[in-house]
DSSP file (Angstrom, degrees, kcal/mol; ACC not computed):
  #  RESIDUE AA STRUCTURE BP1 BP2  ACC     N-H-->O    O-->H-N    N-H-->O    O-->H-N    TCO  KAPPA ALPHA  PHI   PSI    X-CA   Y-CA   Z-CA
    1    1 A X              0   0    0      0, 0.0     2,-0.0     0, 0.0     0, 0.0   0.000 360.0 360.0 360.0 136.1    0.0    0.0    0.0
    2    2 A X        -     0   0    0      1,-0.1     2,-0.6     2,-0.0     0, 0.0  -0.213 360.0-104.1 -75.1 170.2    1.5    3.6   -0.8
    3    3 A X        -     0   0    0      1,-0.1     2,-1.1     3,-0.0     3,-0.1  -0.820  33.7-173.1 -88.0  85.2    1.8    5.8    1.5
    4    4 A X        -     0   0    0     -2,-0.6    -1,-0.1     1,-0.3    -2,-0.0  -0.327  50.9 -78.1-120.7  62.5   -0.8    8.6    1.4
    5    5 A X  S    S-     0   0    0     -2,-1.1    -1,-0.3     2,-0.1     2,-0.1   0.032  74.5 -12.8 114.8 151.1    0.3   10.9    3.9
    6    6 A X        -     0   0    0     -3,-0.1     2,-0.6     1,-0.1    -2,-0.0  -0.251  58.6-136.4 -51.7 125.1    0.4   11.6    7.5
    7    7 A X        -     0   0    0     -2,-0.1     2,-0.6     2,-0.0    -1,-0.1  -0.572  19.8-177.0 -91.8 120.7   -1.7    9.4    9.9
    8    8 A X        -     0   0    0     -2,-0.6     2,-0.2     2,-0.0    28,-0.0  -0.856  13.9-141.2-131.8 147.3   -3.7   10.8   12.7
    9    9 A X        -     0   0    0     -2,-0.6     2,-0.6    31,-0.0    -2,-0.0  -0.436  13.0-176.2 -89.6 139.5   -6.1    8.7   15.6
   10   10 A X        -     0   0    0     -2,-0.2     2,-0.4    85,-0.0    85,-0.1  -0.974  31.7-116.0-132.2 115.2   -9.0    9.8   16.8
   11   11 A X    >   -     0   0    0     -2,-0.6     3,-1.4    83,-0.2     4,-0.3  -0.576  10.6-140.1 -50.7 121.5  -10.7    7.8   19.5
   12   12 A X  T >> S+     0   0    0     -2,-0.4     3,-1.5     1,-0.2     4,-0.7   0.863  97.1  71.2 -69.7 -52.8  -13.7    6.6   18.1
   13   13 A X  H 3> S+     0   0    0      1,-0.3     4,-0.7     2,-0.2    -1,-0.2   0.792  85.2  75.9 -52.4 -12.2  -15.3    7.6   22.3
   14   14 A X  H X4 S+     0   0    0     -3,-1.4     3,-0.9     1,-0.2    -1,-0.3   0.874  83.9  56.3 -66.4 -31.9  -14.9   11.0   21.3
   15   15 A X  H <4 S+     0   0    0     -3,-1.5    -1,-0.2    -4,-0.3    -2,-0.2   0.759 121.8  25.1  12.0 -64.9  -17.9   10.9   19.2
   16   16 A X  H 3< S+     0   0    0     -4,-0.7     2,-0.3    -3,-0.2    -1,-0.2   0.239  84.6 115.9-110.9  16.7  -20.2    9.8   21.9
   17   17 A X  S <X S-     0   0    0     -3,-0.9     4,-0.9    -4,-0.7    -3,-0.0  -0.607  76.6-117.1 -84.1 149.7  -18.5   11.1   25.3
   18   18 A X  H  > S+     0   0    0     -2,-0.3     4,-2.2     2,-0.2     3,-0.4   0.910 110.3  60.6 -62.9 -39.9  -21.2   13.9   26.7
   19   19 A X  H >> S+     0   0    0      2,-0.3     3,-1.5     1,-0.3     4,-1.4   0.984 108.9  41.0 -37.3 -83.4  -18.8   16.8   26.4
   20   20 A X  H 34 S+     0   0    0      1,-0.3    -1,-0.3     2,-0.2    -2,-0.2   0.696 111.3  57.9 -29.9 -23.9  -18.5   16.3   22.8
   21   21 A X  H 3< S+     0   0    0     -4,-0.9    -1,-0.3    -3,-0.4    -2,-0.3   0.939 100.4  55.3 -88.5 -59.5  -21.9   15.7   22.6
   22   22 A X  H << S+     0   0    0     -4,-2.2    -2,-0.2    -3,-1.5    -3,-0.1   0.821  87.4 107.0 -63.9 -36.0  -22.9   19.2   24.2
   23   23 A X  S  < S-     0   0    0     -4,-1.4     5,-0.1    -5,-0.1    50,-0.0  -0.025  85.8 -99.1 -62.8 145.4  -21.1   21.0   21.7
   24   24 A X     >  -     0   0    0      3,-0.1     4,-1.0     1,-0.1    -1,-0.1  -0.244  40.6-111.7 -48.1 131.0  -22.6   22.9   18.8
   25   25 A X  H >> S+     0   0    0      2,-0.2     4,-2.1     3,-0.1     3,-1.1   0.910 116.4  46.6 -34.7 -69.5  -22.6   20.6   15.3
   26   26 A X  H >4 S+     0   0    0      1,-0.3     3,-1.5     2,-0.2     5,-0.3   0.649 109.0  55.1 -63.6 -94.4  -19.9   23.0   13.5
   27   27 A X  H 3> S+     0   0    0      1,-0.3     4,-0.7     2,-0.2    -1,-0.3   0.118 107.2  44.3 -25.3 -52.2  -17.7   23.1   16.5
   28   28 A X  H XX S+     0   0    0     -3,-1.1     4,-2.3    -4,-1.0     3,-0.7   0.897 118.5  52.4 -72.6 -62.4  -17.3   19.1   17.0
   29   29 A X  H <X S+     0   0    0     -4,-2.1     4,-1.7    -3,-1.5     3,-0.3   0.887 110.1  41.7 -17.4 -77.2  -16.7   19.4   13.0
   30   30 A X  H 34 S+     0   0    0      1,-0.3     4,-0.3     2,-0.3    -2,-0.3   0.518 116.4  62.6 -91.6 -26.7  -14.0   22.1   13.1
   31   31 A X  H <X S+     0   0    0     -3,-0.7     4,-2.6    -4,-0.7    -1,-0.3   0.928 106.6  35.9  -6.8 -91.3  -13.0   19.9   16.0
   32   32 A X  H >X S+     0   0    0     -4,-2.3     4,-1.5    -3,-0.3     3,-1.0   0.936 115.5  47.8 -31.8 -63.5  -12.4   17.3   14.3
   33   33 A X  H 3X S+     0   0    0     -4,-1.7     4,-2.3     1,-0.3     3,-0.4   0.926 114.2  60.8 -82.2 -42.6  -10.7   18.7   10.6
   34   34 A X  H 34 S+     0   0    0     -4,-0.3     4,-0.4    -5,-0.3    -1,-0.3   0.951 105.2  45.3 -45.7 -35.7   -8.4   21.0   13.6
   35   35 A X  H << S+     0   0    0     -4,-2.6     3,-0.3    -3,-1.0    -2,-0.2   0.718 107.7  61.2 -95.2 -19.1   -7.1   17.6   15.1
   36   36 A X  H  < S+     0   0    0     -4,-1.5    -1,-0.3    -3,-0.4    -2,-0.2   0.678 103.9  46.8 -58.2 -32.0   -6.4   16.5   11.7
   37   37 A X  S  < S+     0   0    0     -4,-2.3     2,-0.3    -5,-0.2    -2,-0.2   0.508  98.7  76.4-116.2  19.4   -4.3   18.9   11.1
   38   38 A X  S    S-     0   0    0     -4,-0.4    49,-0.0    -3,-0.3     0, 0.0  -0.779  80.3 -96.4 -77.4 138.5   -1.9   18.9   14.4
   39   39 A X    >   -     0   0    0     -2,-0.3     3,-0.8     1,-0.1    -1,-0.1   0.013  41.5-100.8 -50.2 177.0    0.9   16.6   15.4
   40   40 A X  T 3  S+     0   0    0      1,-0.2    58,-0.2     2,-0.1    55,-0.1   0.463 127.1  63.9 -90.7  13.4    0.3   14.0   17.5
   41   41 A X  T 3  S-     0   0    0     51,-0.1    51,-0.6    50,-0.0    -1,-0.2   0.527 101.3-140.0 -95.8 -25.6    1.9   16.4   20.3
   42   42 A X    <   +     0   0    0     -3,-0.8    46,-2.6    49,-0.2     2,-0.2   0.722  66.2  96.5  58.4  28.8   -1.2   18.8   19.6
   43   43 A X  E     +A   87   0A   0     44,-0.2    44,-0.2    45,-0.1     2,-0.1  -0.782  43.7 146.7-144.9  99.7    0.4   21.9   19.7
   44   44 A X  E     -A   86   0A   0     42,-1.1    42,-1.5    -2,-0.2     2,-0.2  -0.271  52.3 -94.8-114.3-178.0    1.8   24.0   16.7
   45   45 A X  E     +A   85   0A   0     40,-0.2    40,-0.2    -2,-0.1     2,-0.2  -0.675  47.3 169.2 -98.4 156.8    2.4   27.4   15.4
   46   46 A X        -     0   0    0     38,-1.8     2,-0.4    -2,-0.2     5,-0.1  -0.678  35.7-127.9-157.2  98.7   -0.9   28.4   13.1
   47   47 A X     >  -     0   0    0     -2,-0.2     4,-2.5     1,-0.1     3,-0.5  -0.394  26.1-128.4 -38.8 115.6   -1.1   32.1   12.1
   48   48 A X  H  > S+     0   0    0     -2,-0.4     4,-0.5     1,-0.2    -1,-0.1   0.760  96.7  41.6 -57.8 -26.7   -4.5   32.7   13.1
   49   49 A X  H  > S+     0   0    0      1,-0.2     4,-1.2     2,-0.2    -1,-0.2   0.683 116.6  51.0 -76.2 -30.2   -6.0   34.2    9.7
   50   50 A X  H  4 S+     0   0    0     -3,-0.5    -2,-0.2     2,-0.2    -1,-0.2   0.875 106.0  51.8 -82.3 -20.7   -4.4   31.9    7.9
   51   51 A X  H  < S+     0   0    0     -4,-2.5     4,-0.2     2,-0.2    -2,-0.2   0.665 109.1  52.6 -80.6 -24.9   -5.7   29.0   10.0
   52   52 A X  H >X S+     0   0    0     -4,-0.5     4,-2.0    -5,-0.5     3,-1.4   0.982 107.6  50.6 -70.4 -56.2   -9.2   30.2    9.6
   53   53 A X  H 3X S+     0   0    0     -4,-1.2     4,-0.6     1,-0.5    -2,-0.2   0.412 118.0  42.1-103.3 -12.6   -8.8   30.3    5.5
   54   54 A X  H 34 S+     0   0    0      2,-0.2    -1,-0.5    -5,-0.2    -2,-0.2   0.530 113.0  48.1-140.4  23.6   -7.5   26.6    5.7
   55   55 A X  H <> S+     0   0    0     -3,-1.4     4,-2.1    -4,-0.2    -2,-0.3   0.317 113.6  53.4 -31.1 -52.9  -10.0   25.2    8.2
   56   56 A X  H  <>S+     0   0    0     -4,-2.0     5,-1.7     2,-0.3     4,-0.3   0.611 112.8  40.0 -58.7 -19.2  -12.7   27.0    6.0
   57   57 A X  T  <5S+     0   0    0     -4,-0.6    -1,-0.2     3,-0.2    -3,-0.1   0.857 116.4  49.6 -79.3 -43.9  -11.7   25.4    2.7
   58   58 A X  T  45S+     0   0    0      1,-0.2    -2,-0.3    -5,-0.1    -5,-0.1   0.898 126.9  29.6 -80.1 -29.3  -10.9   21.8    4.4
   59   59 A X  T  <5S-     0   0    0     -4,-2.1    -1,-0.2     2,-0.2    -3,-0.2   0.302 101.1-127.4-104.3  -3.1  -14.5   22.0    6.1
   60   60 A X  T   5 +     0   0    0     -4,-0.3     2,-0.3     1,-0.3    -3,-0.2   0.929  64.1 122.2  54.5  64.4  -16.4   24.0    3.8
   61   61 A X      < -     0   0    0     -5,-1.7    -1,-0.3    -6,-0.1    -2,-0.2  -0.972  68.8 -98.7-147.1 138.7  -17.7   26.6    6.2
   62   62 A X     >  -     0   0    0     -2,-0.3     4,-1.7     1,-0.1    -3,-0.1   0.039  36.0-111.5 -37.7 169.9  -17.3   30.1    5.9
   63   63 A X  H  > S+     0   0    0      1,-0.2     4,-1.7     2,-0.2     5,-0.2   0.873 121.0  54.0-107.1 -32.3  -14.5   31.7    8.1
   64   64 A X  H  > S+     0   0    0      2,-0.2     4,-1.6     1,-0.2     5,-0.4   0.892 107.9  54.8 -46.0 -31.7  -16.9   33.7   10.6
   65   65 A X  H >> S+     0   0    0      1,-0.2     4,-2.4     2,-0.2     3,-1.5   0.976 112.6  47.4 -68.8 -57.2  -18.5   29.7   11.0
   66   66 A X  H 3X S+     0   0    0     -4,-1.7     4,-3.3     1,-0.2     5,-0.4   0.892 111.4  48.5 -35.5 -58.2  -14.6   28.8   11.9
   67   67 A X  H 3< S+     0   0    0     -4,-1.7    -1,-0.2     1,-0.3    -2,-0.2   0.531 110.6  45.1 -78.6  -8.4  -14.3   31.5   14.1
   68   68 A X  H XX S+     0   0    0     -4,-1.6     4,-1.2    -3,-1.5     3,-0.6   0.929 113.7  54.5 -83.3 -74.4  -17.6   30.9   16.1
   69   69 A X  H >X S+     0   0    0     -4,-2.4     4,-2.0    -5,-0.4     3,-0.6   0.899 110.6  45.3 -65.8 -63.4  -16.5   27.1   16.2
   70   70 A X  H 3X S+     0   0    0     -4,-3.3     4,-0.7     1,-0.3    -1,-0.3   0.783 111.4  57.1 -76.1 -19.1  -12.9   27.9   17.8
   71   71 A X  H <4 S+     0   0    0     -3,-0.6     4,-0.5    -5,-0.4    -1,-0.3   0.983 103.2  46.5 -21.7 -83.7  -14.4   30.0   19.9
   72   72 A X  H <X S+     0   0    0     -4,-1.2     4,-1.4    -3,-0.6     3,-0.3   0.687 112.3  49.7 -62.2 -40.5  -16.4   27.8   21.3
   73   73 A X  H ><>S+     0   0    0     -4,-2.0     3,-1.0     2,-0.2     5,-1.0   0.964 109.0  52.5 -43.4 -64.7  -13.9   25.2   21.8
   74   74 A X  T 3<5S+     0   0    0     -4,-0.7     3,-0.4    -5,-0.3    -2,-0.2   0.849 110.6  47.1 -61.6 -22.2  -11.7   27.4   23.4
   75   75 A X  T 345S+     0   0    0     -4,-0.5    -1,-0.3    -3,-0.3    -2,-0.2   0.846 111.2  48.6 -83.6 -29.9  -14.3   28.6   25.8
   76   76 A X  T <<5S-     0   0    0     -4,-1.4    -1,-0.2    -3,-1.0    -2,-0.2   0.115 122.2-108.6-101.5  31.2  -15.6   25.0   26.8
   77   77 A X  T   5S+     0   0    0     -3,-0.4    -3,-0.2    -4,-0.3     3,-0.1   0.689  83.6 127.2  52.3  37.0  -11.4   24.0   27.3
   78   78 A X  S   <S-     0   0    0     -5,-1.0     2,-0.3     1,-0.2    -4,-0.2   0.444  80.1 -13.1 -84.0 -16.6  -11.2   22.0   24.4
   79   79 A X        -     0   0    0     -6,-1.0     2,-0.3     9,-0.2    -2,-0.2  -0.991  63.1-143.3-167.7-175.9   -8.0   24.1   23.0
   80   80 A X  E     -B   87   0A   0      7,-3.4     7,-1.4    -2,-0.3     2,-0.4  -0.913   9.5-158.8-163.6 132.0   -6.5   27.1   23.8
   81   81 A X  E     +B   86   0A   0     -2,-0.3     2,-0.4     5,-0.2     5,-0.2  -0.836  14.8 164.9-110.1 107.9   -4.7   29.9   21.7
   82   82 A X  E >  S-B   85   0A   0      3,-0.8     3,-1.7    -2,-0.4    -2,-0.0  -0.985  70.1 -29.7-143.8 157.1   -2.2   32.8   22.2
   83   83 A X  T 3  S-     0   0    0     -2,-0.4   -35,-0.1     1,-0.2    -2,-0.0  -0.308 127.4 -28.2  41.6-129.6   -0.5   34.6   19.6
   84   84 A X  T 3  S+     0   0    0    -37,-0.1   -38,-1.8    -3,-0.1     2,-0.5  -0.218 112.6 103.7-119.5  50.0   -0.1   32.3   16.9
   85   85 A X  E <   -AB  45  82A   0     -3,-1.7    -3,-0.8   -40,-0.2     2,-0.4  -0.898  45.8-167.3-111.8 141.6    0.0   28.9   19.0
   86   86 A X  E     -AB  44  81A   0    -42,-1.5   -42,-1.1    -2,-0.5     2,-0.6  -0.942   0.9-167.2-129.9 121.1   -3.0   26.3   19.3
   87   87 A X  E     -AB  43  80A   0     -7,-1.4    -7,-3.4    -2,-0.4     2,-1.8  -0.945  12.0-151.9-130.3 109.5   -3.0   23.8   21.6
   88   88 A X    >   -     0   0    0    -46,-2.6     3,-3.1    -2,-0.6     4,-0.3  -0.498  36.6-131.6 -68.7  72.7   -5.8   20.6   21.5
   89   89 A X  T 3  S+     0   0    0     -2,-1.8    -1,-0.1     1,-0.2   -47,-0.1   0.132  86.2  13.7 -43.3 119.4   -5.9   19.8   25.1
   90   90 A X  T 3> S+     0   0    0      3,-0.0     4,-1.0   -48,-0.0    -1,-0.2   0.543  92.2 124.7 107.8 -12.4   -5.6   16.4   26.1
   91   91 A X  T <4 S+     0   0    0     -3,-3.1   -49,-0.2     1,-0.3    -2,-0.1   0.834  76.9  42.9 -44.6 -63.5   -4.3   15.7   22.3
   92   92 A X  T >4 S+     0   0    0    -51,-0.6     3,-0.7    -4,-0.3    -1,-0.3   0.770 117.4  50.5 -79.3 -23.7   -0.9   14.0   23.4
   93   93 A X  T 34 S+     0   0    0      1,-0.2    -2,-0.2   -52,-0.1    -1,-0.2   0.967 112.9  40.8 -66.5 -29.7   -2.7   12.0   26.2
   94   94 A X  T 3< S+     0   0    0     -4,-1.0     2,-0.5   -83,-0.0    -1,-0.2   0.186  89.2 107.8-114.8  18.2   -5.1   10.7   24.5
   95   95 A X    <   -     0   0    0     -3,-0.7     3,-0.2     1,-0.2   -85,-0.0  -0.882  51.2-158.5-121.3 115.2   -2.7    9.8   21.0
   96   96 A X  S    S+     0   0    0     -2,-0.5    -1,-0.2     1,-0.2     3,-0.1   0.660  90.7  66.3 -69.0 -33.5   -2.3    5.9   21.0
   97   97 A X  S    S+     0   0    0      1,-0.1     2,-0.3   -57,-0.0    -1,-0.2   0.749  94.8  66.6 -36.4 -57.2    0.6    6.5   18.9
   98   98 A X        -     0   0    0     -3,-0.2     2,-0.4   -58,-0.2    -3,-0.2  -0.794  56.1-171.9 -77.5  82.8    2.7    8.3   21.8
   99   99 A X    >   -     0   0    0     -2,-0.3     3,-1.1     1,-0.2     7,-0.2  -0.551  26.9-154.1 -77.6 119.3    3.9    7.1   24.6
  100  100 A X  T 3  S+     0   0    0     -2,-0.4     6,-0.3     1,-0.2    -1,-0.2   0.960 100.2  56.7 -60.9 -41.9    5.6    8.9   27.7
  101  101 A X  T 3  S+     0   0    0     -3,-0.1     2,-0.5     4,-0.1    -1,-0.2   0.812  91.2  87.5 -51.8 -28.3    7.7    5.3   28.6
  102  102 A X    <>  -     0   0    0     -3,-1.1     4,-2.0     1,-0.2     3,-0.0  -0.559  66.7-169.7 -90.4 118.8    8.9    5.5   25.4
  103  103 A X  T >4 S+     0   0    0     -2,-0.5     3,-1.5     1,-0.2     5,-0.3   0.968  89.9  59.2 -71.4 -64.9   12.4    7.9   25.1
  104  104 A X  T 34 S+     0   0    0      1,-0.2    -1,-0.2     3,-0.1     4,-0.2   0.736 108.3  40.5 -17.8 -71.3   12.3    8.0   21.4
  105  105 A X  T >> S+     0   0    0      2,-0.2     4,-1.9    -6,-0.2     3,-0.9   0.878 117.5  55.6 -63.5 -35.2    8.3    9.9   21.2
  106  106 A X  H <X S+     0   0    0     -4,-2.0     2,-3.8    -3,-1.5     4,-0.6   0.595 109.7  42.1 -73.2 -97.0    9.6   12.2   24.4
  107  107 A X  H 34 S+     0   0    0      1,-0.2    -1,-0.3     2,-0.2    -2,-0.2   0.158 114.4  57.4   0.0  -2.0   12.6   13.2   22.4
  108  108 A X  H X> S+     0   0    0     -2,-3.8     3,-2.1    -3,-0.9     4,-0.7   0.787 111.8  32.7 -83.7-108.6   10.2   13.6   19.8
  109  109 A X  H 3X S+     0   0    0     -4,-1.9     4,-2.3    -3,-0.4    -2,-0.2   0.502 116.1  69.2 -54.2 -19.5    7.7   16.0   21.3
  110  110 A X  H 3X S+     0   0    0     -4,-0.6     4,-1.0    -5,-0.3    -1,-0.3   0.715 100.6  38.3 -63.1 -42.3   10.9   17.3   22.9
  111  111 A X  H <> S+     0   0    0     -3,-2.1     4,-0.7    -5,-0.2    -2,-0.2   0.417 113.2  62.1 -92.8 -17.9   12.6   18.8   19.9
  112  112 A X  H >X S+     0   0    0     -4,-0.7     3,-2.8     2,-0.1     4,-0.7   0.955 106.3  41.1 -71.0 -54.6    9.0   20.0   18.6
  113  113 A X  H >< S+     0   0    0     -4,-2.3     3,-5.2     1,-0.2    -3,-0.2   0.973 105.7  70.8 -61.5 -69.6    8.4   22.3   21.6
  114  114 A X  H 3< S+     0   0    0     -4,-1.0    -1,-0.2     1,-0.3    -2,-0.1   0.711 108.1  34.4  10.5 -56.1   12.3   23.2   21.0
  115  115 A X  H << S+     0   0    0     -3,-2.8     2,-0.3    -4,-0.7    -1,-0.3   0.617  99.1  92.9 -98.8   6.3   11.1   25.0   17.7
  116  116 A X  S << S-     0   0    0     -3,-5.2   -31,-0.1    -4,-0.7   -71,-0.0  -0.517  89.5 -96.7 -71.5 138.9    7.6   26.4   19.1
  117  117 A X        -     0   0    0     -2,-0.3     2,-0.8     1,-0.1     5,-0.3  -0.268  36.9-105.7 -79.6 160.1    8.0   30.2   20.7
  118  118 A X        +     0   0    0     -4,-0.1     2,-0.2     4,-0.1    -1,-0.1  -0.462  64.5 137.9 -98.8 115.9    8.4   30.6   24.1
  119  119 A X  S >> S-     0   0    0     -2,-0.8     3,-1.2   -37,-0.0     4,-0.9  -0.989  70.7 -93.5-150.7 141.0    5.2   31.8   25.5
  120  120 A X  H 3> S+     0   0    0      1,-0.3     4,-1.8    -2,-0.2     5,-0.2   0.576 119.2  59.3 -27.3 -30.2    3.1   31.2   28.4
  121  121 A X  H 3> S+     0   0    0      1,-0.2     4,-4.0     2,-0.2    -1,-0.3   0.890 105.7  42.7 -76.2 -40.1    1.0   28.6   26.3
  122  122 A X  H <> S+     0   0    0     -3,-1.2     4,-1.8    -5,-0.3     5,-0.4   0.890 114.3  59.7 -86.3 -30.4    3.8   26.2   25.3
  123  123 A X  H  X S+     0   0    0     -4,-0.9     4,-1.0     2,-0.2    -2,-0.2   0.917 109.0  39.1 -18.9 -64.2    4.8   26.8   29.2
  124  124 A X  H  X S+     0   0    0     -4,-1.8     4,-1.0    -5,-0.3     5,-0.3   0.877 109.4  63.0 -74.0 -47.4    1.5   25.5   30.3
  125  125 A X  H >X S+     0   0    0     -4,-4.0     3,-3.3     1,-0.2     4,-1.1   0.910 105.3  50.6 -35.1 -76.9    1.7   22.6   27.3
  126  126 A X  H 3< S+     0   0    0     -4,-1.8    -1,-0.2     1,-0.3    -2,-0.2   0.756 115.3  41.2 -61.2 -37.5    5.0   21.3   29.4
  127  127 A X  H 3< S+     0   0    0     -4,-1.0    -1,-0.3    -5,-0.4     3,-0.3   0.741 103.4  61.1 -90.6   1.9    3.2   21.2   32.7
  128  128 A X  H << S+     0   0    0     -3,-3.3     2,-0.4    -4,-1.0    -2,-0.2   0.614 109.7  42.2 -94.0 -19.6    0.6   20.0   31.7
  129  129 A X     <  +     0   0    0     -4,-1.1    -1,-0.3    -5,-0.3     4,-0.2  -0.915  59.4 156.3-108.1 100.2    2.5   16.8   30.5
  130  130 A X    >   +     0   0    0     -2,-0.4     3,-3.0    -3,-0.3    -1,-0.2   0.860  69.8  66.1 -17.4 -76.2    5.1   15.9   33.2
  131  131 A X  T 3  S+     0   0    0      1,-0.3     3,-0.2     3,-0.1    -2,-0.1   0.618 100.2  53.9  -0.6 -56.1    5.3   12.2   32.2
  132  132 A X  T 3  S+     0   0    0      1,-0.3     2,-0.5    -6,-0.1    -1,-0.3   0.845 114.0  41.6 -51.3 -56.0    6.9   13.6   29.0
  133  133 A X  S <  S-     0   0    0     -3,-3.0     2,-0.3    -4,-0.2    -1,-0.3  -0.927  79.9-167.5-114.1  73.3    9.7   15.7   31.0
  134  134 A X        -     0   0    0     -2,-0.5     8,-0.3    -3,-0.2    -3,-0.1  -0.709  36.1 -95.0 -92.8 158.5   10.8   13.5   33.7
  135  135 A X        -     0   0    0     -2,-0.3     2,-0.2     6,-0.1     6,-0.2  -0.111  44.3-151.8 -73.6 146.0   12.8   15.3   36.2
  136  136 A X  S    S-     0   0    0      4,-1.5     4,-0.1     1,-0.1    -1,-0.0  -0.851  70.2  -8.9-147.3 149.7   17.2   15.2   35.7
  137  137 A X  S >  S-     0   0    0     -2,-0.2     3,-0.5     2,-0.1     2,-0.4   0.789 127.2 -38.0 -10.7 104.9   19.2   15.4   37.9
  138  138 A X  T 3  S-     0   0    0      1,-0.2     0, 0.0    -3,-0.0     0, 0.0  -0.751 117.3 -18.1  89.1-122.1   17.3   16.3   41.0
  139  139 A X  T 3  S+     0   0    0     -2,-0.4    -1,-0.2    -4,-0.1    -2,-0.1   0.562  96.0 107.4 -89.8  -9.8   14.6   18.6   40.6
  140  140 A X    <   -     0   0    0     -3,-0.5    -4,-1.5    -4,-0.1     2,-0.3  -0.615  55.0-149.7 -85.4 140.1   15.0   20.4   37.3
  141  141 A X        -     0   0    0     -6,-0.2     2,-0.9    -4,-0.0    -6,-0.1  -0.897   7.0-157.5-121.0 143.9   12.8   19.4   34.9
  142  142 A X        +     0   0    0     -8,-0.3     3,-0.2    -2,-0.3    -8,-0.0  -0.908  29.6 152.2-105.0 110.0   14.5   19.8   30.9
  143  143 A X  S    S+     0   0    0     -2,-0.9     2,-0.7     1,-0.3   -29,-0.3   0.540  83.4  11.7-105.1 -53.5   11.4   20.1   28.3
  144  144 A X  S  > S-     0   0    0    -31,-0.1     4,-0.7     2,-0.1    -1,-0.3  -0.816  99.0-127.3-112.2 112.7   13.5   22.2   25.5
  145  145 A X  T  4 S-     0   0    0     -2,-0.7    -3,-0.1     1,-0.2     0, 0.0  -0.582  81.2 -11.6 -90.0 153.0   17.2   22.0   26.6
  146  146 A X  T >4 S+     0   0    0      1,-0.1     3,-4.3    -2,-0.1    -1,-0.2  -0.368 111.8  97.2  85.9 -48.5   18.8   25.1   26.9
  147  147 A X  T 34 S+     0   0    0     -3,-0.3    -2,-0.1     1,-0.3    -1,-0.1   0.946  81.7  53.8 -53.8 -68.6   15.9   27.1   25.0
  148  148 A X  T 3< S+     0   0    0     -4,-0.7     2,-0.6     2,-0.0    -1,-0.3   0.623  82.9 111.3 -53.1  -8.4   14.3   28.3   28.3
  149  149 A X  S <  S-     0   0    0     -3,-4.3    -1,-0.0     1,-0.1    -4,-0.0  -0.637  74.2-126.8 -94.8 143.7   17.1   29.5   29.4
  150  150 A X        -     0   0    0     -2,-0.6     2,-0.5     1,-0.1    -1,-0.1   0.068  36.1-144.1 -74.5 150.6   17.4   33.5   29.6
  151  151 A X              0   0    0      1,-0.1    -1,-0.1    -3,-0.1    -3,-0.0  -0.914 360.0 360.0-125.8 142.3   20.5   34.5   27.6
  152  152 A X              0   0    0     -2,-0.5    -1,-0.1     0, 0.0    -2,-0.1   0.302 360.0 360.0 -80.1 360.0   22.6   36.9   28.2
């Protein structure tokens, strides 16, 4: 079989879990086509106008309908945005693919955050995953090494 691209999992319980369920049709959509287009770490850079304009073409919804939909996600904690970051909470827990045990996928998600810019959101990403970052030597915990550190 050829290869036709990057593969990404979606739990089939999201579909029927009550959260999901409460949400507005186009949101759960725009959901959806958003998590399709993230790494399996679930946190990129996205210019936000441009991210509208390429969510509305792959979903076929005007870009006010986008902007209503990520809204609404963002209000009911299903992702969360600053500057030109988006982050699908719960993305890298819930990704059958990744595994914290595994060194390879932290060193993976490790060298992603590396290139992300450092702003409270990719902050909050990294604490929000511990398991990812386990603590060397002693207490200090490395998620991008070196990068966090203030320079002189």
């Amino acid at each position: 079989m050829t290869d036709r691209g990057e593969y990404r999992a979606i739990r089939r319980v999201l579909l029927d879990g009550p959260d999901f369920q409460r949400l507005p049709e186009r949101a759960r959509w725009m959901f959806v086509v958003l998590k399709l287009n993230l790494g399996p770490s679930g946190i990129d850079v996205f210019y936000p106008a441009a991210l509208l304009h390429q969510l509305a073409a792959q979903a076929g919804a005007p870009t006010d309908a986008v902007s209503d939909a990520l809204d609404t996600l963002e209000q009911e904690g299903w992702i969360k945005r600053e500057a030109n970051v988006i982050w699908i909470v719960g993305q890298l827990d819930n990704d059958p693919h990744v595994n914290s045990s595994d060194t390879k996928h932290r060193k993976s998600v490790a060298r992603h955050l590396a290139g992300l810019p450092r702003i409270p959101i990719v902050k909050e990403f990294i604490a929000a995953h511990p398991d990812m970052y386990p603590r060397v030597r002693g207490s200090v915990r490395r998620a991008h090494p070196r990068t966090w550190r203030r320079r002189a």
